[in-house]
Each structure stands twice: as structure tokens, then as C-alpha cells.
C-alpha positions in Angstrom: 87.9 142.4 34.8 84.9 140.8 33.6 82.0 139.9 36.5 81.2 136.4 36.0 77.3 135.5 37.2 76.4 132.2 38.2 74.3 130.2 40.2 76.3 131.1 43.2 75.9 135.1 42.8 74.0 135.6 45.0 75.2 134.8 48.5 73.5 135.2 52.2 75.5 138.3 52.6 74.4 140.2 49.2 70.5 139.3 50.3 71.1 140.7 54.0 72.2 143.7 51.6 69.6 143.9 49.1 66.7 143.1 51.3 67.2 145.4 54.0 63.6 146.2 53.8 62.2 143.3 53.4 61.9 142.5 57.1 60.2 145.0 58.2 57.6 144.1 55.2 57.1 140.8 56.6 54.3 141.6 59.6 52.6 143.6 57.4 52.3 141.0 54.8 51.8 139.0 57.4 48.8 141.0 58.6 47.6 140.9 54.9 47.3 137.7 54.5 45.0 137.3 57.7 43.3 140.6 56.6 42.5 138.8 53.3 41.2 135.7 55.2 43.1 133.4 52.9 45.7 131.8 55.5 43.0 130.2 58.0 39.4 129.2 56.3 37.5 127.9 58.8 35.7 125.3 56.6 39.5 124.1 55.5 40.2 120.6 57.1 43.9 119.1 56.1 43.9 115.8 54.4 44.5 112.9 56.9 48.3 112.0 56.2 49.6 109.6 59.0 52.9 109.1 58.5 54.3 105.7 58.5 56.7 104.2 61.1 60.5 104.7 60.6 60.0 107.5 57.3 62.8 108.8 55.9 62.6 111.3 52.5 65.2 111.2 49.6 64.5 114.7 47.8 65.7 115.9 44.0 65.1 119.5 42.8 67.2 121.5 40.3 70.2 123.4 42.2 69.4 127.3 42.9 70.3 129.8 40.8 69.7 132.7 44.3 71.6 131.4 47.5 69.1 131.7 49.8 66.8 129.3 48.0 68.6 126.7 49.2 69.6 127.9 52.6 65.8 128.5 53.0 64.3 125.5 51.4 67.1 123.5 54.2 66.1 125.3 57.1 62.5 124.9 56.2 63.4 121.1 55.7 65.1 120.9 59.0 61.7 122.4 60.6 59.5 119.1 59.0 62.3 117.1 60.3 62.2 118.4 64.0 58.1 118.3 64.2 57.7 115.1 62.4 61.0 113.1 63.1 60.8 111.8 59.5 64.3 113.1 58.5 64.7 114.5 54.7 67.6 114.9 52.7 67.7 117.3 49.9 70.1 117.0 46.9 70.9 119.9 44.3 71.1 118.9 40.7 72.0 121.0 37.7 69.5 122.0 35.5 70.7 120.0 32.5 70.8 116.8 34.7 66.9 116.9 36.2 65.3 115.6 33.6 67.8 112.7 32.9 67.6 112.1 36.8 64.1 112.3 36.7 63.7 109.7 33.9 66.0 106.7 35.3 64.2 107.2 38.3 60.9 106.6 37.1 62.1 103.9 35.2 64.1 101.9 37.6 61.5 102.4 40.1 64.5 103.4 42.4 65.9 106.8 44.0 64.2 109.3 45.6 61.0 109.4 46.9 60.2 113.0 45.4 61.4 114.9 42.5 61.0 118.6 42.5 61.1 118.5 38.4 60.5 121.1 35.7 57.1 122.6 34.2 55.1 119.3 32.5 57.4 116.9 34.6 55.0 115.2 36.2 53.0 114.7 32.9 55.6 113.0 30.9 55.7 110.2 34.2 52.2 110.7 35.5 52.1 106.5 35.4 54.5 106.3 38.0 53.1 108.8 40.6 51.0 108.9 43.2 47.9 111.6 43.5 48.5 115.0 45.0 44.8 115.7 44.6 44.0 115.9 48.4 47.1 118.0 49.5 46.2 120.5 46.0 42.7 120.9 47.3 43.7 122.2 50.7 46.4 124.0 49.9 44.2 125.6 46.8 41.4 126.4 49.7 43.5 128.1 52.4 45.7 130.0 50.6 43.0 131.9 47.7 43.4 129.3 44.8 46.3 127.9 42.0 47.2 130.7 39.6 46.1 129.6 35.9 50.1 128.3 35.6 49.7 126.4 38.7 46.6 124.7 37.5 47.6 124.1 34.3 51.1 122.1 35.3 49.4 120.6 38.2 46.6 119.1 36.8 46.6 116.0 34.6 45.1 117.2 31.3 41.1 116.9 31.2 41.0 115.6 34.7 40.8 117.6 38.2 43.7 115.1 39.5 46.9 116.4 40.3 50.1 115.0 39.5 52.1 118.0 40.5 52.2 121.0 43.2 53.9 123.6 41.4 56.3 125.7 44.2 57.3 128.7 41.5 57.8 130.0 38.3 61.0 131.9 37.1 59.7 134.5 34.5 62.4 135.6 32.1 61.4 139.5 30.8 63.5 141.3 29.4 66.7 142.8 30.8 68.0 146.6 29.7 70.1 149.2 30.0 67.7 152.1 30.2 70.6 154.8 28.6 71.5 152.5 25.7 67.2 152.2 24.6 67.1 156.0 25.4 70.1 157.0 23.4 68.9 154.9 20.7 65.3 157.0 20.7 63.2 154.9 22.6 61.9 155.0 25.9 61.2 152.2 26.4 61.3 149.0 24.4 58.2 148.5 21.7 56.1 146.0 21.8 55.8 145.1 18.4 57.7 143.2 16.1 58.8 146.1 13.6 59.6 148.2 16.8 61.4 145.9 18.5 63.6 144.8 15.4 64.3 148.8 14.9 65.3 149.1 18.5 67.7 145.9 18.1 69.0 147.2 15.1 69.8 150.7 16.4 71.5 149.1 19.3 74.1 147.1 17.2 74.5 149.8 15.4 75.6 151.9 18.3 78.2 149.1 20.3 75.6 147.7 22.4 74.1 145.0 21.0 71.0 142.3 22.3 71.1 138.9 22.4 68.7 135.6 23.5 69.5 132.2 23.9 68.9 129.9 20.8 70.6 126.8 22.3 69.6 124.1 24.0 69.0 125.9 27.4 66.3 124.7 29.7 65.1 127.9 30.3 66.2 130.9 28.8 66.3 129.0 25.0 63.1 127.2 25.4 61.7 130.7 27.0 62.9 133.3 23.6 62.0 130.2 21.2 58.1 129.6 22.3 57.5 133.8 22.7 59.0 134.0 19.2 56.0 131.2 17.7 53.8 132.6 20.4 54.0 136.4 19.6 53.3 135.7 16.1 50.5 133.3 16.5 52.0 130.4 16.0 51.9 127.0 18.4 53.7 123.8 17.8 50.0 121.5 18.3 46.7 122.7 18.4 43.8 122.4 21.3 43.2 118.9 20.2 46.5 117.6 20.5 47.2 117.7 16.7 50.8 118.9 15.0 50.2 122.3 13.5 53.7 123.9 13.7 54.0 124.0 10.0 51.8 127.3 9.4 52.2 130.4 7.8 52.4 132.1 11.1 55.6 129.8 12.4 57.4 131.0 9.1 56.9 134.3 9.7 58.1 134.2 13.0 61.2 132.5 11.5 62.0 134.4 8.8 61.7 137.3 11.4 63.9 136.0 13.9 66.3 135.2 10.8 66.7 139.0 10.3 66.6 139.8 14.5 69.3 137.1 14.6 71.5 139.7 12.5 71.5 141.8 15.7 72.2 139.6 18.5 76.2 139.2 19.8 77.8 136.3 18.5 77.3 133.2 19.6 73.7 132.8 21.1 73.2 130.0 19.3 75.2 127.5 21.5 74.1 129.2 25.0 73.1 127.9 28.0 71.4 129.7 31.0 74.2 131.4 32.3 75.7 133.1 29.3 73.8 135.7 28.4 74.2 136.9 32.4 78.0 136.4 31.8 77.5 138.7 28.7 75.1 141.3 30.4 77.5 141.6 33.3 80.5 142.4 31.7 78.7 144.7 29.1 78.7 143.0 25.9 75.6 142.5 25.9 72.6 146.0 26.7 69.5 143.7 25.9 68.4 140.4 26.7 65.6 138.3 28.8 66.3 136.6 32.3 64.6 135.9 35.7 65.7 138.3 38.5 68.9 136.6 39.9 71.0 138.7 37.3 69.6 142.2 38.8 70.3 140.9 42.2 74.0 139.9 41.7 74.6 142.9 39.5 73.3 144.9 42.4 75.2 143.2 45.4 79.0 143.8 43.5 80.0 147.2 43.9 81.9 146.2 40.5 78.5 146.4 38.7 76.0 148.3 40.6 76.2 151.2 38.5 75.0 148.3 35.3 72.3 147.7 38.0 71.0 151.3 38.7 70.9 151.2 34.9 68.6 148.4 34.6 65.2 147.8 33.5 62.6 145.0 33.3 59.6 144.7 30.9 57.7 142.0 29.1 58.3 140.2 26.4 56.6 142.7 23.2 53.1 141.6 22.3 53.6 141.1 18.7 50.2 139.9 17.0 49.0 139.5 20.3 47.1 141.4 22.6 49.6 139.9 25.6 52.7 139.0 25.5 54.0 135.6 25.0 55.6 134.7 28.1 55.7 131.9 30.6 57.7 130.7 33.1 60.1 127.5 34.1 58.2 126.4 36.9 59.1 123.9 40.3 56.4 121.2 39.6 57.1 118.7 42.5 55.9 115.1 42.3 55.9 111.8 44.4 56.9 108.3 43.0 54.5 105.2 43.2 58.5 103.5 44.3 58.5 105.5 47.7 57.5 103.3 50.8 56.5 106.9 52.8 54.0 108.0 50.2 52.3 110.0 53.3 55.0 111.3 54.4 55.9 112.6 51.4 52.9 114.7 50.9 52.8 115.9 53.9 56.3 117.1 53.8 55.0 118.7 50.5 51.9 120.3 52.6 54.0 121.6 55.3 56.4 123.5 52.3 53.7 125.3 50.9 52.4 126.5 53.9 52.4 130.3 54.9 54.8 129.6 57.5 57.4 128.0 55.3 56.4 129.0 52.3 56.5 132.7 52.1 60.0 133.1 53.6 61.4 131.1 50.9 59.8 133.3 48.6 61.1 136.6 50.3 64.7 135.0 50.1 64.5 134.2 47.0 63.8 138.0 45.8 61.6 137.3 43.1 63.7 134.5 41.6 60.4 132.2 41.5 56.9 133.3 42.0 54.1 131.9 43.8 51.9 129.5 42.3 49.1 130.4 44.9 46.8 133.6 45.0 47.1 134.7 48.7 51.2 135.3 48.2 50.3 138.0 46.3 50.6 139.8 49.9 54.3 139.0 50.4 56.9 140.6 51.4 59.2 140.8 48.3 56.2 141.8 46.1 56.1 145.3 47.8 59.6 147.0 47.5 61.6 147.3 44.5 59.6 147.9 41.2 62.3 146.1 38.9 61.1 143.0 41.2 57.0 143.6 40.9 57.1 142.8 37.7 57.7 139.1 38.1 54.7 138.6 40.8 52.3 137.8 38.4 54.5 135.0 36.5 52.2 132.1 37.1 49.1 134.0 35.9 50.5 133.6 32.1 47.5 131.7 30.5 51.0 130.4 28.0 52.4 127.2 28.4 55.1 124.4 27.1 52.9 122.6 24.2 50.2 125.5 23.9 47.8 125.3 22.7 47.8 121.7 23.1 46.7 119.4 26.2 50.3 118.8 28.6 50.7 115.4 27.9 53.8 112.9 27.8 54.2 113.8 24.0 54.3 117.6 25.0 56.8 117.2 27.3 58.5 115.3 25.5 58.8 117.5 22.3 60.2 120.3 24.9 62.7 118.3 26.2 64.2 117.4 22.7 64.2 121.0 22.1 62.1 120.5 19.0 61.4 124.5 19.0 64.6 125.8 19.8 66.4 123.7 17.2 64.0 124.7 14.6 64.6 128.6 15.5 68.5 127.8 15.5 68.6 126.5 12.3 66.8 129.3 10.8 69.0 131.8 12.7 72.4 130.0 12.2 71.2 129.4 7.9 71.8 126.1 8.1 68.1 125.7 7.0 65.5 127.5 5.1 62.3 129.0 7.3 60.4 126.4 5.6 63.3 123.3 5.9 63.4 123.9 9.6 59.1 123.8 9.9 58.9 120.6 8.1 61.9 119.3 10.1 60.2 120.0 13.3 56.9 118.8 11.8 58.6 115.5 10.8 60.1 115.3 15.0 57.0 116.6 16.3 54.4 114.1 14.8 57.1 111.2 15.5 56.2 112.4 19.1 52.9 113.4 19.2 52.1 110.2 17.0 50.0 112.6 14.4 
């Protein structure tokens, strides 16, 4: 029977199960954390956040992918809730539907009062929010400082303001079955592009084929599209701002994912962010990229544990560069001008990124998103499994949606229309020529970027 993963996979049981040991890690990280003298800085005075009579909080953020992220993210709700009175309700939203939700609600200047959006978000509606900068600054200070991610999402480009508190990134390395890159005579996947084609090539060739998202999924298809431009040197607008996708460096990337495309199982082109998990699972698929949630529910089904013993994690290969490529979808929350508690609202944003709250939803979320803030380098799920220490350092990718540009309205804008992505799957599918796709995606992107 094939194992179906989804958002639901995995459940409060299947975490009991597969983080026996993270309990017992917790004191220690505890202890860590006031070792490292990042929790409580004594020269660290909260902003002054009174919160006004009567709050209530309406609260948007994409629906998780791990269980417990919810279950966590409630409970820690319900613990504002019984030391402030303000009560909050939280509603899940697919991934597909957060940015359209995010968009009427900035427009109507109706809804909720926060939205817990993705990546550059905040950017693409920074006119209608409030500033975060006092509540960034604090946090920042107690708790060892943004990671370069953080910073870069959080920040409102060429400005020290904040428009955003970033809560996590979800890195997507790649997924594989150890015995099918071994039997093919590597041990472990290369990390350049001639390698890595070799390797795909071998594993077609032997049943077990890879396969990454070229369709328009939020993360996994924007994630493959931007490492393939990325890797080879490529960038769809340069440090100024200006259009410079159409360059030798974007063909070449094309005309190499045209032949890499030859590899993949059929059908990539129209995925979302589930299917290749449905495909790994029931072993179609040897070789792909994901965040963690797939190792975790392959581990918690006896059905699949063996495909989970077999699994390994690695970066994205290098390429051209001297790093690889990646970044990661990240939680970049945000506060609407439109809300009457606009104190409340940050300080309900405070009180979820503090140590108390904040690391126990990242334990229960097994890696699923990393911290955006240096002293959580000390928590508990970063010290067990190694399959799960690779994605601790997610939000220190100096990569982001629009680099090299500045994260303005227009890059997050491009993103969202899948301007990348659609040039990559027109290349792949040959409905277009390396160079037909660049100059369509040229054409979109300076219709956007107004260049």
C-alpha cells in the first residue's frame, strides 16, 4: 500500500516516539542558554507595551506541516491569554491561500490583527504595518542576535526598521536513500554540477530515480528553482535592484536543468509541496529536497521506518559556488496598521519568542523550522539525531528570495508569480528554448521591478 505524507503525518503520538530524548535534553539546554548569558542581559529592558482595555487578537499563519507546531504554538497562546487576559485566536491556513489572505487583508484594511506570512511578506505590505523595531531590538539583545536570514527578512531594506519578526525557517536539503547513492558508486552525493548530473543519471538508470518540484509550490518549487540560478551564478536582479536574469550564467543553468530534467520521475513539473513526500514514501522516488517533516513521519510508521533508517540529509551541491545555494521558507510575522490592539499585538509577539515559549515549540517541531535567533543554537532538538543537525543553521544562509537584490514589494512580488519557477518549467517541460524562457522572465520581471 502506498504511505501517503501530509501535513498531518506527524501526530503527538509519533513525537512522544521520536523524541524520547529530547526531554531529558531540555535542562541541559536550558542550563546552556544561562551558561551562554544570552537569556537574561542585565542591561536588556523590554519595550513599554501597555496593553489596551478590552484586547482581543485575530491571528493568521500558514497551517503546520509537524503536528505539534500547532498543538505548541496553542498551548503557548493559551499561556499569553491566561497572564494577559487579552484572548487570541489562532487560524490555520494552507500554504497556497497565505498570501491571497494576506493581500485582501492589507487591502481592505480588515481581518486579523496579525499575519504570520511568508519570507519577504512583510515587504511587499510594509505601508500597511506598524514597526516591530522596539520588540526586534530586545528580543535581538537577550537572546545573542538575528541570524543573517532573520535580519535580512526582518528589516525593511536600507533601513534598521523592522517590519517583520521572523519565528523560523524550513530548509529543504536534500533527501536520500543512502543504498541507492552507494550502489550507484557514490558515497555521498557530489557537489558539483557534472557530479551531481552523473549521480542522477546513474540512479534512473538503476529504477530509482530523483526528482524536485518545478511547479508552482511555495516552497519546495521556488526552493530547487532559485538553488538552480543560484548554484550557477545566476540572480534574477542585481544589488541595485536592476533585472539581470537574462545572463549567460541563467542559461547555463537552464540548459543544465533541461538535461537533469531527463532524470527526474515524471511529473515534477506540476507538483506542489506534498508530492514529492508522497513519491519518496512509497519509493518512487530515491532523491529529492525537503524540510524534515518527511524523515519524521517516515520514521514514526513502522510501514516505512526501514525507508527512514535508509535516509540521509545533505546540502544542496555547491555548483560554481563556494556554498551552496540554499535558503529557507521562513515564518516572518507582521502587525497591521487596521488592528485597534497594536500593543497588544506585539507583545503577544514578544512573549512567543521568548525562551520560555519559544524553544519548546522549536523542540516539538523536530527541526521542522529553525530559529531565527543566535542563543537557540543551545536547544534541545539541535543535540540528538544527526539527520536533524543539519537544519540548525538554516537561517544563517546569506541567500535569499530576490538575491542579490534589495527585498522590496517588487521582489516579493516576482516570487509570488513564480517568475523563476515558470521559467525553469518551461525549459524543463521544452515548451521553450533556454533563451525563450530568460527573455520571458526578463519581459515579467522588469514589468515588476519597473526596470
Amino acid at each position: 500500500m502506498t504511505n501517503i505524507i501530509t501535513r498531518r503525518s506527524i501526530t503527538r503520538r509519533g513525537v512522544l516516539a521520536a523524541g524520547a530524548g529530547l526531554a531529558a535534553m531540555s535542562a541541559g539546554a536550558h542550563k546552556a542558554f544561562a551558561q551562554a548569558g544570552r537569556v537574561q542581559a542585565a542591561n536588556v529592558t523590554p519595550p513599554n507595551l501597555p496593553i489596551e482595555s478590552g484586547a482581543t487578537l485575530r491571528m493568521l499563519r500558514p497551517v503546520r506541516f509537524v503536528q505539534p507546531d500547532e498543538d505548541v504554538f496553542r498551548a503557548n497562546a493559551a499561556k499569553f491569554t491566561a497572564k494577559t487576559g487579552v484572548q487570541v485566536r489562532v487560524d490555520f491556513v494552507g500554504w497556497e491561500d497565505i498570501n491571497q489572505q494576506t493581500a485582501v487583508t492589507a487591502n481592505t484594511g480588515a481581518g486579523p490583527d496579525l499575519i504570520m506570512g511568508f519570507s519577504d511578506a512583510p515587504h511587499i505590505f510594509g505601508s500597511k504595518l506598524i514597526d516591530l523595531t522596539d520588540v526586534a531590538e530586545y528580543v535581538g539583545k537577550r537572546y545573542g542576535g538575528w541570524l543573517a536570514m532573520a535580519e535580512k527578512y526582518g528589516k525593511k531594506s536600507g533601513s534598521n526598521d523592522w517590519l517583520g519578526l521572523p519565528f523560523g525557517a524550513s530548509g529543504g536539503p536534500l533527501v536520500f536513500r543512502k543504498s541507492a547513492v552507494n550502489a550507484a558508486g557514490f558515497q555521498t552525493v557530489p557537489d558539483d554540477h557534472a557530479g551531481f548530473l552523473d549521480l542522477c543519471k546513474k540512479l534512473k538508470a538503476a529504477g530509482k530515480p530523483s526528482g524536485f518540484a518545478l511547479g508552482n509550490a511555495v516552497g519546495d518549487g521556488n526552493s530547487f528553482c532559485n538553488w538552480l540560478i543560484w548554484s550557477f551564478g545566476g540572480y534574477l536582479v542585481d544589488e541595485g535592484g536592476k533585472v539581470a536574469i537574462n545572463s549567460k550564467e541563467t542559461i547555463d543553468a537552464l540548459n543544465y536543468l533541461k538535461e537533469l530534467y531527463q532524470t527526474f520521475i515524471p511529473g515534477t513539473t506540476a507538483w506542489n509541496d506534498i508530492s514529492n513526500n508522497r513519491a519518496y514514501a512509497s519509493q518512487e522516488l530515491w532523491l529529492t529536497a525537503n524540510g524534515v517533516s518527511l524523515y519524521f513521519a517516515l520514521k514514526n510508521d513502522p510501514a516505512t521506518a526501514a525507508i527512514a533508517e535508509d535516509t540521509q540529509h545533505q546540502l544542496m551541491p555547491k555548483g560554481r559556488l563556494n556554498l551552496s545555494a540554499m535558503t529557507g521558507l521562513t515564518l516572518n510575522a507582521m502587525v497591521f496598521k487596521h488592528s485597534k490592539f497594536p500593543n497588544a499585538s506585539k507583545a503577544f509577539l514578544q512573549f512567543m519568542l521568548e525562551h520560555e515559549q519559544h524553544e519548546p515549540w522549536l523542540n516539538a517541531n523536530l527541526g521542522y523550522w529553525a530559529h531565527p535567533l543566535a542563543a537557540y543554537d543551545a536547544a534541545a532538538v539541535w543535540q540528538g539525531d544527526p539527520r536533524v543537525s543539519i537544519f540548525r543553521d538554516t537561517m544563517r544562509s546569506p541567500f535569499w528570495n530576490g538575491y542579490k537584490g534589495p527585498i522590496t514589494e517588487a521582489s516579493g512580488q516576482a516570487n509570488a508569480e513564480y517568475v523563476t519557477v515558470q521559467m525553469c518549467a518551461a525549459v524543463a517541460s521544452g515548451q521553450s528554448t533556454a533563451q525563450e524562457a530568460v527573455q520571458e522572465a526578463e519581459r515579467r520581471a522588469r514589468r515588476i521591478f519597473r526596470s
